[in-house]
VOPAGU-2260 file (C-alpha; in pm, 1 decimal, decimal comma):
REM VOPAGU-2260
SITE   aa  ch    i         X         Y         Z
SITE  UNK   A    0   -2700,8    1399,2    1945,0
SITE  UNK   A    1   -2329,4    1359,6    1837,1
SITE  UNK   A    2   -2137,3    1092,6    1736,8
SITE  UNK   A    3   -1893,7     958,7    1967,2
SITE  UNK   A    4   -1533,5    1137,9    2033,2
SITE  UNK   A    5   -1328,2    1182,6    1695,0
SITE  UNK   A    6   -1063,9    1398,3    1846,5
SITE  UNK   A    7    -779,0    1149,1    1810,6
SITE  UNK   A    8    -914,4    1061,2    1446,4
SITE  UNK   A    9    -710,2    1206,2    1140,1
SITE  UNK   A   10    -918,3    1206,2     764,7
SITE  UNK   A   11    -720,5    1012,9     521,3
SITE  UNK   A   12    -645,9    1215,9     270,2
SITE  UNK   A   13    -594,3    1049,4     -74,7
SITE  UNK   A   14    -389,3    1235,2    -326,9
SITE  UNK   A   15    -590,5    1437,1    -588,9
SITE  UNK   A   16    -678,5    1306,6    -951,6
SITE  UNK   A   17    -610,0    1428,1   -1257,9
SITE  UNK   A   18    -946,1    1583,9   -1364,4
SITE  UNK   A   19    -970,0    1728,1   -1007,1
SITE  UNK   A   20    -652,3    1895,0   -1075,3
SITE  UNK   A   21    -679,1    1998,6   -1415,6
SITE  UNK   A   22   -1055,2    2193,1   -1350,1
SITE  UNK   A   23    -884,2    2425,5   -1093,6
SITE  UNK   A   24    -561,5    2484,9   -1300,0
SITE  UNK   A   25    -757,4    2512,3   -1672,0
SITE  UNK   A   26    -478,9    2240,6   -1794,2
SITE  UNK   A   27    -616,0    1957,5   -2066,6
SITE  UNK   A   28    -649,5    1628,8   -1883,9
SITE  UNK   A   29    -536,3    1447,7   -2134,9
SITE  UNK   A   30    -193,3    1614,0   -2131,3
SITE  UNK   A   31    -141,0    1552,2   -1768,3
SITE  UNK   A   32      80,9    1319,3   -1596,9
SITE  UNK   A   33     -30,8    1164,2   -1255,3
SITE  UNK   A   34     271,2     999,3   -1049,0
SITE  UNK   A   35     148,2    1078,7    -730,4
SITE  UNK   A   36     -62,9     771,6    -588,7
SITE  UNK   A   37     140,8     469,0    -694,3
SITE  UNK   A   38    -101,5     347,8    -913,5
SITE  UNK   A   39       6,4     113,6   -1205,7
SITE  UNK   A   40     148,2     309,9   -1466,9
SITE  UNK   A   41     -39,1      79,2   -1767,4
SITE  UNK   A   42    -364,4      88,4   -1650,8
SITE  UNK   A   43    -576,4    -237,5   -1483,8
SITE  UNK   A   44    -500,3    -591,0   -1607,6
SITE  UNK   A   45    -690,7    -639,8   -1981,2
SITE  UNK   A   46    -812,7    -931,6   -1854,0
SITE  UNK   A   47    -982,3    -779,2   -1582,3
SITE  UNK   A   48   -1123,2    -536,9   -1776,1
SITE  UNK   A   49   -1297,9    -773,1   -2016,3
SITE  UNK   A   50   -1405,3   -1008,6   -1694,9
SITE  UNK   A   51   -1573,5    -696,4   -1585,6
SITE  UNK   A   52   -1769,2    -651,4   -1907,5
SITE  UNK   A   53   -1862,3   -1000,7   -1871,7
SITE  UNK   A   54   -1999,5   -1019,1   -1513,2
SITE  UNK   A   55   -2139,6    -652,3   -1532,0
SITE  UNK   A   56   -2530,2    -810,4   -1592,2
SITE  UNK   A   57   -2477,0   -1049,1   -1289,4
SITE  UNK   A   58   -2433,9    -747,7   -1074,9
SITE  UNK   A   59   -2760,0    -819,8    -950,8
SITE  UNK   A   60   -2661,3   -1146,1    -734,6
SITE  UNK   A   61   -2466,4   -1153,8    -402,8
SITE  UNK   A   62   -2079,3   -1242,8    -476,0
SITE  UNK   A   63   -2106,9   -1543,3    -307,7
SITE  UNK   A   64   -1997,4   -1811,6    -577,1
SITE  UNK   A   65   -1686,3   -1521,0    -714,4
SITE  UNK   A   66   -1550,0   -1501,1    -355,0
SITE  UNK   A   67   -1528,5   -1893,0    -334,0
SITE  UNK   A   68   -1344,1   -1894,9    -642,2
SITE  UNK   A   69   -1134,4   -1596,8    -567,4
SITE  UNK   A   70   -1031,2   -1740,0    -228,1
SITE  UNK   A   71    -941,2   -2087,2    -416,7
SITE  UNK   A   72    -743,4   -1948,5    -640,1
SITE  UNK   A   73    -566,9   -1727,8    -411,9
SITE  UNK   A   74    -471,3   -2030,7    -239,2
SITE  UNK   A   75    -354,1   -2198,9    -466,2
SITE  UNK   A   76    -140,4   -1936,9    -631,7
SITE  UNK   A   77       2,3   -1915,1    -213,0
SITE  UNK   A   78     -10,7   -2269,2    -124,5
SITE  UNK   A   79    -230,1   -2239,9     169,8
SITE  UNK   A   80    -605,0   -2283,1     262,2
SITE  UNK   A   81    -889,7   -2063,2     143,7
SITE  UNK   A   82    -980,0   -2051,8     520,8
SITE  UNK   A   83    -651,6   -1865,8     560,2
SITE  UNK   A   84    -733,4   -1587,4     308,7
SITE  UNK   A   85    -910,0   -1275,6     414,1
SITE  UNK   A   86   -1091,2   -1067,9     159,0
SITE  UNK   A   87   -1135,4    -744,2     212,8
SITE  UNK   A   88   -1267,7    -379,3      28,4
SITE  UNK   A   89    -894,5    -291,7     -61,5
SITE  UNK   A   90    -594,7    -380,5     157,6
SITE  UNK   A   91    -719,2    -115,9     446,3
SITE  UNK   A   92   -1064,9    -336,1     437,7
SITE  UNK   A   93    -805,3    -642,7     517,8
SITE  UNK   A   94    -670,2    -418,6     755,6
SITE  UNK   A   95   -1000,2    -376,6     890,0
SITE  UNK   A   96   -1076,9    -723,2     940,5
SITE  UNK   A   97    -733,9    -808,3    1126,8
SITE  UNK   A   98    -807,1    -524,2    1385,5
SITE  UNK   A   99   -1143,1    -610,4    1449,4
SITE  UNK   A  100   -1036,2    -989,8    1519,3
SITE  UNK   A  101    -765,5    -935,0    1726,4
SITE  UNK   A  102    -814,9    -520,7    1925,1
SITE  UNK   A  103   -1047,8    -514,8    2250,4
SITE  UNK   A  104   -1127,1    -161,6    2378,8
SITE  UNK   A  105    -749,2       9,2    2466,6
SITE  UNK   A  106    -514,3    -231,7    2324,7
SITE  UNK   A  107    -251,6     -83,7    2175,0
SITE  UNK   A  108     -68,6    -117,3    1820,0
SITE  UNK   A  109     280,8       2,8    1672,1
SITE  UNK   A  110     251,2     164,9    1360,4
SITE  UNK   A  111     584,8     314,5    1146,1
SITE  UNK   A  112     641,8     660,7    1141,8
SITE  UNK   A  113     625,9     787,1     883,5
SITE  UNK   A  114     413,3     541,4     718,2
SITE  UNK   A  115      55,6     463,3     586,1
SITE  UNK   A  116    -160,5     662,0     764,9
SITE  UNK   A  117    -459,3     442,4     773,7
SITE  UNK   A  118    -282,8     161,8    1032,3
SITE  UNK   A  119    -363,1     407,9    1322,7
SITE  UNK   A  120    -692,0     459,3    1192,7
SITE  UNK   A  121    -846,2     154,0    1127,5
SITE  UNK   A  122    -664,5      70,5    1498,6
SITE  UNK   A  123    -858,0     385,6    1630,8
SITE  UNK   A  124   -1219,1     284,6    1504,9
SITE  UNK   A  125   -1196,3      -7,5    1656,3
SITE  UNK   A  126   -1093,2     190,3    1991,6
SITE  UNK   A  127    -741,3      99,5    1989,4
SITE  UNK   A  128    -427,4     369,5    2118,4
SITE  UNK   A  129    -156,0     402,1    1890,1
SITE  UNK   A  130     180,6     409,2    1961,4
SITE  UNK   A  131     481,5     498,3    1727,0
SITE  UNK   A  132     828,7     358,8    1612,1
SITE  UNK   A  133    1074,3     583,3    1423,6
SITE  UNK   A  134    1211,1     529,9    1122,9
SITE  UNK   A  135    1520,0     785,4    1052,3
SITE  UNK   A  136    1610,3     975,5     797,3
SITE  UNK   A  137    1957,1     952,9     956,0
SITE  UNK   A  138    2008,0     615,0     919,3
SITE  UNK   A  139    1838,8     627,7     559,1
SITE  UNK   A  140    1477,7     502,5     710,6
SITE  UNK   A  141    1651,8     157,4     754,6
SITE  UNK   A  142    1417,5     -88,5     862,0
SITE  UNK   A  143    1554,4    -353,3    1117,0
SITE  UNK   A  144    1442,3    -564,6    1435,7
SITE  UNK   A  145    1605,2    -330,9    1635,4
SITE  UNK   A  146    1456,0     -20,3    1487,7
SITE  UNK   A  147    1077,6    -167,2    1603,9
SITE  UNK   A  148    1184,0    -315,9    1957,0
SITE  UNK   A  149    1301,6      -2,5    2072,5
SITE  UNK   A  150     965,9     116,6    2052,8
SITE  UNK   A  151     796,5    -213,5    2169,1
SITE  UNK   A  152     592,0    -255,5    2502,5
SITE  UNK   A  153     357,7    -478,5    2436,2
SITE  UNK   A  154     151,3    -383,9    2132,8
SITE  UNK   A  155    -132,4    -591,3    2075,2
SITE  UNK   A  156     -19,1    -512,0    1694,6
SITE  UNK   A  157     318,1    -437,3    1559,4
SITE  UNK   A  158     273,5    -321,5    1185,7
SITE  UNK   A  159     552,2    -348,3     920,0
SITE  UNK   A  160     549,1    -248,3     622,1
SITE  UNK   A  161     797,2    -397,3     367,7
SITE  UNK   A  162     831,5    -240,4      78,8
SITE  UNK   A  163     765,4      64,1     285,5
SITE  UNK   A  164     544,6     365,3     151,6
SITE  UNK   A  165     749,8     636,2      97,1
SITE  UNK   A  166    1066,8     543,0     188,9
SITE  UNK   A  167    1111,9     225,2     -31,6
SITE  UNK   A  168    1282,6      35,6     253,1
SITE  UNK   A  169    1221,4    -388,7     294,9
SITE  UNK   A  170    1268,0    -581,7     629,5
SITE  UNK   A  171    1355,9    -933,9     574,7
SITE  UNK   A  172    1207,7   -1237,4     686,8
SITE  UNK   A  173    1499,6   -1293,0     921,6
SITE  UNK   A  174    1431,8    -935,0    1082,2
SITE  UNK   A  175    1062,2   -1022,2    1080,7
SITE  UNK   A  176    1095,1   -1355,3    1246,8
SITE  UNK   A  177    1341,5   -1168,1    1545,9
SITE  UNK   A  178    1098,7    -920,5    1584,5
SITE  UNK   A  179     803,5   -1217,1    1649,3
SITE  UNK   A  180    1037,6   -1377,9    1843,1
SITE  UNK   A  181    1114,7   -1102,5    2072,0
SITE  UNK   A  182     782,9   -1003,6    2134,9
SITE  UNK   A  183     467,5   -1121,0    2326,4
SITE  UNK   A  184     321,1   -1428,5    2216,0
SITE  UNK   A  185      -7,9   -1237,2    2181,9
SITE  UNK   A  186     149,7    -962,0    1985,6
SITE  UNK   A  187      63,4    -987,7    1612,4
SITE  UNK   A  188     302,9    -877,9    1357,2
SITE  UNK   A  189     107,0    -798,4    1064,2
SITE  UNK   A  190     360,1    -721,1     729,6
SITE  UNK   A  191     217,3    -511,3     459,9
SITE  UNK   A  192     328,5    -618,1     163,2
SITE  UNK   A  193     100,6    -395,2     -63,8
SITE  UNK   A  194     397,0    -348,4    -306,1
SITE  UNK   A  195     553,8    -699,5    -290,6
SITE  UNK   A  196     510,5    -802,8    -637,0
SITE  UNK   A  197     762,6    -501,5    -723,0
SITE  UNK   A  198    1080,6    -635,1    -540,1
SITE  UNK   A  199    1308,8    -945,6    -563,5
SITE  UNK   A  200    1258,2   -1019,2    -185,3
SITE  UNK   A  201    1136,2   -1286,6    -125,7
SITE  UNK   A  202     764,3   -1270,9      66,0
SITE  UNK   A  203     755,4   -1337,9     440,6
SITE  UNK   A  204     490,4   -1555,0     382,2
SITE  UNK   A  205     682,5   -1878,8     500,2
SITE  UNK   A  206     612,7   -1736,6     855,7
SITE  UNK   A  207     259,3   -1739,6     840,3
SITE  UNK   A  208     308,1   -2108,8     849,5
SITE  UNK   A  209     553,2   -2158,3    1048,9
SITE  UNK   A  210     400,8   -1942,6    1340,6
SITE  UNK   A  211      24,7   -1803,0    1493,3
SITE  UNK   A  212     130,6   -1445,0    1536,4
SITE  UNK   A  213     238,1   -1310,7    1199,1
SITE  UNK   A  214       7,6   -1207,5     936,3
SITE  UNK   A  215      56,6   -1104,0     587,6
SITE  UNK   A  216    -126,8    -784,9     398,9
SITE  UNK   A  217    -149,2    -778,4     -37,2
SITE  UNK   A  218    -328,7    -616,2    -263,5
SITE  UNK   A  219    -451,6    -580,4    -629,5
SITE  UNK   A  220    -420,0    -247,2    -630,8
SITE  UNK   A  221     -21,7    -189,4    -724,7
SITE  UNK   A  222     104,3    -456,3    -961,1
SITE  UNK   A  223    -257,4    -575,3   -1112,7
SITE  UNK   A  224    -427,8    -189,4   -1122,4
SITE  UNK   A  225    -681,5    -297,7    -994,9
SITE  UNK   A  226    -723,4      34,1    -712,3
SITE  UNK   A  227   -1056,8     138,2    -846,4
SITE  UNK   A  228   -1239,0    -205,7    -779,1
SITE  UNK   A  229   -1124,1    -176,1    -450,7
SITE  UNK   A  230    -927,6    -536,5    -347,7
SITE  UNK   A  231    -707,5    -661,9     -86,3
SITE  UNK   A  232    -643,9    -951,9     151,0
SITE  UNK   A  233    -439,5   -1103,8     410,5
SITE  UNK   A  234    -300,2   -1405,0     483,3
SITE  UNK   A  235    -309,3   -1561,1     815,6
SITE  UNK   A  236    -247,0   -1842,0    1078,2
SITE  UNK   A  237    -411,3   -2168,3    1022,4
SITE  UNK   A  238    -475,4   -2179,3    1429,4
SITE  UNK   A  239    -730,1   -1866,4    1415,3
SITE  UNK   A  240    -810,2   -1838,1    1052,2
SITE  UNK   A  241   -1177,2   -1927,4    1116,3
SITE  UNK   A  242   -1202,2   -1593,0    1284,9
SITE  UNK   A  243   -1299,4   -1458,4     952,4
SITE  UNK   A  244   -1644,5   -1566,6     933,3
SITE  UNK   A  245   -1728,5   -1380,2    1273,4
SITE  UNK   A  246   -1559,2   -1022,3    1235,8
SITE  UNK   A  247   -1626,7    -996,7     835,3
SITE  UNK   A  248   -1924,6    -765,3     696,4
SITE  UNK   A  249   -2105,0    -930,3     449,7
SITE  UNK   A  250   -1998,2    -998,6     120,0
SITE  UNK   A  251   -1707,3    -715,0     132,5
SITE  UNK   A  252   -1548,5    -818,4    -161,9
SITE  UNK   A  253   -1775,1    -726,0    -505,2
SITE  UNK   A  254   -1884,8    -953,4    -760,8
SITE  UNK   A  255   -1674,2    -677,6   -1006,1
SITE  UNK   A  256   -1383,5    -688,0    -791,0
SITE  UNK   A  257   -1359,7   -1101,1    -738,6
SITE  UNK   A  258   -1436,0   -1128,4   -1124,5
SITE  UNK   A  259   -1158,9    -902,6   -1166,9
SITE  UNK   A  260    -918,0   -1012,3    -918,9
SITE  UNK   A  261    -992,7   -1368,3   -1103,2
SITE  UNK   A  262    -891,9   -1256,2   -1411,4
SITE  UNK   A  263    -587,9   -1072,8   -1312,6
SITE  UNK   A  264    -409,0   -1290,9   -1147,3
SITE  UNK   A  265    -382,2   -1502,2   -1463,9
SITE  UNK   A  266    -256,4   -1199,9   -1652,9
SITE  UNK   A  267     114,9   -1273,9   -1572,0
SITE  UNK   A  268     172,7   -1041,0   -1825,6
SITE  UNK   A  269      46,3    -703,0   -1746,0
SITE  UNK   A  270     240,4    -811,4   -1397,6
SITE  UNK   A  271     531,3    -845,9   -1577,5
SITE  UNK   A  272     567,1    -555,6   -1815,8
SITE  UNK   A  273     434,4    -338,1   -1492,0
SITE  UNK   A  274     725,8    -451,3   -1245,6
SITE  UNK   A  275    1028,5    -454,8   -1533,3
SITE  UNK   A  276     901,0     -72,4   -1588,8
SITE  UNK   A  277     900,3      -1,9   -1288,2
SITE  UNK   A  278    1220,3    -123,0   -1198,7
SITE  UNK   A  279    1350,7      66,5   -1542,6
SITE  UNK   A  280    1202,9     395,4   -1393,5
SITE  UNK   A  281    1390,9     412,3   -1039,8
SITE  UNK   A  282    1679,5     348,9   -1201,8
SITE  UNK   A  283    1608,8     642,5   -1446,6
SITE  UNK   A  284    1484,4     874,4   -1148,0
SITE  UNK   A  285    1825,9     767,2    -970,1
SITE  UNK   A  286    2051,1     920,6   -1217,9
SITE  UNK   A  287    1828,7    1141,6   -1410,2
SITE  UNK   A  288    1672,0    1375,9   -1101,4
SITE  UNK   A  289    1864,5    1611,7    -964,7
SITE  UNK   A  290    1814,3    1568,3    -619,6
SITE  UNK   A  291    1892,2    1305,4    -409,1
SITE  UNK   A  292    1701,8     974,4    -379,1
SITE  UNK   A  293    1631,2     657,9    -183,9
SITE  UNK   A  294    1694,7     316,9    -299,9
SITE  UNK   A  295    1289,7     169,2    -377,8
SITE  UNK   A  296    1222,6    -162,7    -379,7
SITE  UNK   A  297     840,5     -46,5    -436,9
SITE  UNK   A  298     682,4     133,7    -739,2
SITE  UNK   A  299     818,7     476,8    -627,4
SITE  UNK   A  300    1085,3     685,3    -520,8
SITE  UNK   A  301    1142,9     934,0    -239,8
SITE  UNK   A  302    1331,5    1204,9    -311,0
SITE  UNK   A  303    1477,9    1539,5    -153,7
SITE  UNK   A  304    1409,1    1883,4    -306,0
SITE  UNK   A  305    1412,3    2094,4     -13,7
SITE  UNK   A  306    1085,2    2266,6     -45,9
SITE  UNK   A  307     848,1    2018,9     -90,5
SITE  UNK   A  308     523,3    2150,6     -94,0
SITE  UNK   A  309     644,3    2413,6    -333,6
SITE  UNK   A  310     804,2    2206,0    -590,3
SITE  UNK   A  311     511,9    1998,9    -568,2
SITE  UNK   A  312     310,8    2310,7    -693,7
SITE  UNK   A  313     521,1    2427,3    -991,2
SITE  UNK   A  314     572,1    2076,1   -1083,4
SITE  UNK   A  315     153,5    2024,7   -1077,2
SITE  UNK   A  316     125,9    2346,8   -1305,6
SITE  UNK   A  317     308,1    2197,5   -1548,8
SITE  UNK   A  318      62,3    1918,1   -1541,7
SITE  UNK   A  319     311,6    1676,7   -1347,2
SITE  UNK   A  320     168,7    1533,9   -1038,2
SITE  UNK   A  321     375,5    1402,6    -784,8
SITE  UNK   A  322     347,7    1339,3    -366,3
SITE  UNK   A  323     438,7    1640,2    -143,8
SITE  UNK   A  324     536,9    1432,0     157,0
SITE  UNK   A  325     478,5    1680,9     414,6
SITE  UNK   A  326     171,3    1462,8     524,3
SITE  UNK   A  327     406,3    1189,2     605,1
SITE  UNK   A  328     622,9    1383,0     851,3
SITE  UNK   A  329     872,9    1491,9     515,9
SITE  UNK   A  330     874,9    1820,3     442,9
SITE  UNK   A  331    1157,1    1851,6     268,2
SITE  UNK   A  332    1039,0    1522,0      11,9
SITE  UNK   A  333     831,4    1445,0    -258,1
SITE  UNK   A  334     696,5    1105,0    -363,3
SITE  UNK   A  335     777,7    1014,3    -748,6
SITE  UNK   A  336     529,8     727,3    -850,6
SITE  UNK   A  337     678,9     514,3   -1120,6
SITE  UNK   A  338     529,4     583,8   -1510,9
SITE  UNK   A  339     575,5     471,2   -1862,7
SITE  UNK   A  340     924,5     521,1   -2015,5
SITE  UNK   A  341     748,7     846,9   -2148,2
SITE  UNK   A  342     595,4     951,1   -1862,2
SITE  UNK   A  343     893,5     933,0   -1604,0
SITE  UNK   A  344    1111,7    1132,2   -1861,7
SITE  UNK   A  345     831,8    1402,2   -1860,4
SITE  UNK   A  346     800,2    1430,3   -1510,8
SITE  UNK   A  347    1182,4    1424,4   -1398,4
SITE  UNK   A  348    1261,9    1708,9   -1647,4
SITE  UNK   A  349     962,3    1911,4   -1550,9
SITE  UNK   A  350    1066,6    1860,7   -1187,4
SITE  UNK   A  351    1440,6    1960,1   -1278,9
SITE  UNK   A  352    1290,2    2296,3   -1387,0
SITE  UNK   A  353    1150,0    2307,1   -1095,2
SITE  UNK   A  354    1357,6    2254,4    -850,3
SITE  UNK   A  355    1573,6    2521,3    -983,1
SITE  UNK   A  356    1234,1    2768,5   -1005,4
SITE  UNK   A  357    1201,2    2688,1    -632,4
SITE  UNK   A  358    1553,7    2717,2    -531,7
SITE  UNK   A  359    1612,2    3092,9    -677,8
C-alpha cells in the first residue's frame, strides 16, 4: 500500500546545527558561530533550566496538573481566559490546532510569500489548497491591508505574520483590523507573532477580544530559548475557544516544556537582556555589513549579497553560519540571526570577507 498523495507536500527543512556542520567541514564546534535559525543568542531562560532539573523525575506522570498551571499563568500574564489559550508542540503545533478547528476538506488559506513555510503545510495535512499573497521586494516587503486583499477571495485562513520571518516587516493592528473587516466573516485572520517580544509594537492582541475571527500565534522559542522543549500557543476568540478540547491530541504540551515555560516567563530578565541585544545587533549589522539591509523589528536581519547561496558557503567555512534565503524565494539574500556583542562582530567581518571572496 501507499500513503495517500504527497505531491503538493514540501519537507520543511530546518537550518543545520553546529555539530552537523562542523563533522563535514573538520571545524571545532566550539569555535563556531550559529546565526542562522533565530534562536536566542544567550541560551534558554536559567530558570527554565533549573525547573527542568527539578521536574525531570516526574517525567513519569501525564502533564496534566503543568498544563493547568501553564494555561493560568498565560492568562494572566494576557488578561484573558485559560479557555482562550491553545497549547501546542511549538508554535507550528498551535498552528496545527487552529487548522484542524477551523479547515474542512478544500478550504482554502492565504499564506505570505515569502514566508514561513510550514503555514501551507500544516494547511495541506489537513487537506486544505493554498493560495499566495506577495510581498515585494520593490516596495521593501511592506506589509499593508492592501498588500493581502489583493490576493483575497475568500480564504478560509488569511495568515500574517508580524514581525515577519525574513523580511523583518510588522503590520499594525489598524492594518490587521481593515483586513478582518474587509473580509468574510468566516475568514480567520490568524497573526503570527512568534517574534513579538522583540519589537516596540504593540501586540494585536486587543482584537482577539474585540472580534471572533482573529487569532493570535506566540511562542517560547525566540525571546525565552526555549526552541528545544518545543512550545507555542495561540490566543483566540472567547465565542469558539472551547473548540480546543475537541481538535487537540492529548497532552501536546510536555511536563518539561510547561515546567519550563512556567519558569520562564517569570525570568523577565533573560527577556530583557535577550531583546536590548538584539536590538544592539541590527543596529550594528545596519552600519557595520557591507551590503544592504532591511529594517527588523524581529531578532534578525535580511540582507543583500548578491550570491546568496555562495556567500553562505564561504561564510560557513569560516565557521559562521548564517540563512541562505534561496528557500524563501531570495536568492540574492541571506538571513543574519542576531548574537552576542561578540558574536555579531565575528560574523559581520567574516561575511565582509566574504562578500568580497564571492564578488571577484
Amino acid at each position: 500500500m501507499n500513503p495517500r498523495d504527497l505531491s503538493a507536500h514540501t519537507a520543511y527543512r530546518a537550518g543545520r546545527g553546529i555539530e552537523e556542520v562542523a563533522r563535514e567541514l573538520g571545524l571545532d564546534p566550539e569555535a563556531m558561530v550559529k546565526l542562522s535559525s533565530n534562536e536566542n543568542m544567550f541560551g534558554p531562560s536559567p530558570l527554565a533550566v533549573e525547573a527542568i532539573r527539578e521536574s525531570a523525575e516526574r517525567i513519569h506522570h501525564y502533564p496534566k496538573a503543568s498544563h493547568a498551571d501553564l494555561l493560568e499563568a498565560l492568562a494572566d500574564r494576557w488578561n484573558t481566559t485559560p479557555e482562550q489559550v491553545w497549547l501546542g508542540n511549538g508554535g507550528d503545533g498551535a498552528l496545527d490546532c487552529l487548522a484542524r478547528a477551523m479547515l474542512s476538506p478544500e478550504d482554502e488559506v492565504l499564506v505570505p510569500t515569502p514566508g514561513f513555510a510550514y503555514y501551507q503545510m500544516s494547511a495541506r495535512y489537513h487537506h486544505g489548497e493554498v493560495n499566495e499573497y506577495t510581498l515585494s521586494k520593490a516596495d521593501d516587503f511592506a506589509q499593508t491591508a492592501d498588500t493581502v486583499l489583493k490576493d483575497y477571495d475568500g480564504e478560509r485562513i488569511v495568515y500574517l505574520t508580524s514581525p515577519h520571518n525574513p523580511t523583518g516587516k510588522e503590520f499594525t493592528t489598524d492594518a490587521v483590523r481593515d483586513i478582518a473587516d474587509r473580509t468574510d466573516p468566516e475568514t480567520l485572520v490568524l497573526v503570527d507573532e512568534a517574534y513579538g517580544e522583540f519589537t516596540e509594537t504593540p501586540s494585536t492582541k486587543p482584537l482577539v477580544e474585540e472580534r471572533d475571527d482573529v487569532a493570535l500565534l506566540r511562542t517560547f522559542s525566540k525571546a525565552y530559548g526555549l526552541a528545544g522543549v518545543r512550545l507555542g500557543y495561540a490566543l483566540v476568540p472567547e465565542e469558539w475557544a472551547d473548540a480546543y478540547a475537541r481538535i487537540n491530541t492529548p497532552f501536546s504540551a510536555s511536563e518539561l516544556a510547561c515546567r519550563a515555560g512556567l519558569a520562564a516567563l517569570d525570568d523577565d530578565d533573560h527577556v530583557t537582556r535577550s531583546v536590548e541585544t538584539a536590538a544592539w545587533a541590527r543596529e550594528y549589522i545596519y552600519e557595520e555589513l557591507d551590503a544592504p539591509t532591511w529594517e527588523s523589528a524581529g531578532n534578525f536581519v535580511l540582507a543583500e549579497v548578491g550570491d546568496a547561496a555562495a556567500v553562505a558557503d564561504a561564510t560557513q567555512a569560516q565557521g559562521v553560519i548564517v540563512r541562505d534565503c534561496s528557500s524563501f524565494g531570495l536568492p540574492e539574500c541571506i538571513r543574519i540571526t542576531c548574537g552576542t556583542k561578540a558574536d555579531t562582530k565575528q560574523a559581520v567581518s567574516v561575511l565582509n570577507e566574504s562578500i568580497v571572496e564571492v564578488e571577484r
